[in-house]
Each structure stands twice: as C-alpha cells, then as structure tokens.
C-alpha positions in Angstrom: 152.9 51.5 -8.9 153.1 49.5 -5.4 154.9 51.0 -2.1 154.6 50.6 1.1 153.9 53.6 3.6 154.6 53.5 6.9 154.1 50.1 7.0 151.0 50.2 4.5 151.1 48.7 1.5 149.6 51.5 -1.1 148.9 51.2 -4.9 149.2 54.3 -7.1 147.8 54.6 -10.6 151.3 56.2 -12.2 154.1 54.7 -13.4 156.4 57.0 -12.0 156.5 60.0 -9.5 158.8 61.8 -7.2 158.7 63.0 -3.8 156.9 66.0 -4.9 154.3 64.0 -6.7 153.4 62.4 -3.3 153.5 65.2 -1.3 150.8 66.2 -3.7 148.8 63.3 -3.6 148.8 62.8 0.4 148.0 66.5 0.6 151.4 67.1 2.6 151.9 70.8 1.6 152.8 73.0 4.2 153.2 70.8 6.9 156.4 69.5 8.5 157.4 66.5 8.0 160.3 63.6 6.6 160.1 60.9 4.0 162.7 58.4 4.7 162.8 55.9 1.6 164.0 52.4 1.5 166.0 53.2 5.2 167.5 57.0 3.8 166.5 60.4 4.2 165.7 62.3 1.5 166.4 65.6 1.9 163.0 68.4 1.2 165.2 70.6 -1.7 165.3 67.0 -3.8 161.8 66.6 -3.6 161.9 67.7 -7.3 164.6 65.0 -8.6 164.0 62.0 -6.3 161.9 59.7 -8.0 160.0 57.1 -5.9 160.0 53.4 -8.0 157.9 50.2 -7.6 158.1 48.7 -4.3 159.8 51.2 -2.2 159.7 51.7 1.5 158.7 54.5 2.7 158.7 56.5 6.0 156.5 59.3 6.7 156.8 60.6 9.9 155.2 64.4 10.9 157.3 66.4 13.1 156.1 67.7 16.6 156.1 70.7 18.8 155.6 71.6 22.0 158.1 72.0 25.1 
C-alpha cells in the first residue's frame, strides 16, 4: 500500500489498515495528535472503522502546549 504522509510519500507492506493500524505502526499511542485524510478530519473514536486505502493523503500534525 502507497500514501503519502505529510507530504512524504510512504509504502506499507498491507493491503489494508485503519487509522488504528497506523497509529500502531508510527508508534503514535499516547500522544496527541490529528490525522486529516485526503483534506478531512477524522475524528480519534473512528480510529477503529476508518480504513486508510491506496494512495491517500494524509495529515499528521502533533498538537502543542504551552502559554
């Protein structure tokens, strides 16, 4: 499977997976962040159910603190 991340193109050997999946493989867990796919936010609780296909766009962006 191809994508691009943040701007990256990225090659994955699955032939499917959903935002969970990724989170996984990028080691994301715990942290804060948003995934904005092919120009839409997906939301963290569909994680689960969204499946990311071949050639998607992807947005990863972490969020930050401070004041």
């Amino acid at each position: 499977m191809k994508i691009v991340i943040n701007g990256t193109p990225k090659e994955f050997d699955v032939e499917s997976m959903t935002a969970e999946d990724l989170v996984k493989i990028l080691q994301l867990q715990g942290k804060r962040f948003a995934i904005e796919c092919n120009g839409e936010i997906m939301p963290r609780s569909l994680f689960k159910e969204l499946v990311i296909k071949n050639g998607d766009q992807l947005e990863i962006v972490g969020a930050v603190g401070g004041g």
